[in-house]
N, C-alpha and C positions, 0 to 999 in steps of 0.2 A: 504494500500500500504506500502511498505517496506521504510524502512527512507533511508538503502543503497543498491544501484545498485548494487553492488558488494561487496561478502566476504572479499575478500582480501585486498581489498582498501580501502574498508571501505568508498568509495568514494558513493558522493548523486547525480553524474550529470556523463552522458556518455564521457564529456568535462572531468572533474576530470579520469575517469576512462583510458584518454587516457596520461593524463600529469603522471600520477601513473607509466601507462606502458611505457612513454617514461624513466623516471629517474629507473626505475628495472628491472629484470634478472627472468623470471619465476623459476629460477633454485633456487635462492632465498625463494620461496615457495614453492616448489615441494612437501612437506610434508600437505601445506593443500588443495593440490587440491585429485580430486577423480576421480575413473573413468567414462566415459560418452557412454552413446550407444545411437543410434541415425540412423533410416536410409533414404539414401539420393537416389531419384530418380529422374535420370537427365538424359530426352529423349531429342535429339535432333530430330526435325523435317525433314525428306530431302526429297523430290519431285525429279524425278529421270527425265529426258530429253533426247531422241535419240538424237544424233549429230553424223553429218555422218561421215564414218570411216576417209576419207581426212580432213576433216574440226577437225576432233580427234589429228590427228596427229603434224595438224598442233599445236595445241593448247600446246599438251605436250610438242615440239620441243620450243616454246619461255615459257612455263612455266619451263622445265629445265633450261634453258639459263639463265631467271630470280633468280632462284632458290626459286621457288615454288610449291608446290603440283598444280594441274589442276584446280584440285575444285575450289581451293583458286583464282587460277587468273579468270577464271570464273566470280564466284561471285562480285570478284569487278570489271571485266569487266559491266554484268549486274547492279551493285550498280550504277557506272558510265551512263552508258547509262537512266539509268531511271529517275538519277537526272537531266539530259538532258530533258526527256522528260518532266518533271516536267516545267522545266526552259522556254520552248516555251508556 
């Protein structure tokens, strides 16, 4: 195993590596970093639900007013409701 977590810092512990990064300026290093490639795949799950076109509209009309996407008040409508159920 490597003695330091980190080039730069030269730090032994992810705790050091963060007190390093709180006192310095990456800009400060910029000459020993390098480039990185790396790729990221990040599926979000979504389960799609009829809801009827009144019961839609209604939805959008206080998610506007809120100032929310639908989905959004949705979901934590249902988050809400379930921790209900939970709760009985």
């Amino acid at each position: 195993m490597r003695k330091h977590k980190s080039s730069v810092s030269e730090a032994t512990s992810y705790k050091e590596i963060g007190e390093f990064w709180d006192a310095h300026d990456l800009s400060e290093f910029w000459d020993k970093t390098r480039e990185a490639s790396f790729e990221v795949d990040i599926k979000s799950e979504v389960t799609y639900y009829a809801v009827d076109k009144m019961l839609s509209e209604k939805i959008q009309a206080i998610a506007q007013k809120r100032g929310v996407p639908a989905d959004t008040l949705i979901n934590l409508w249902v988050q809400e409701k379930l921790q209900e159920q939970r709760a009985s």
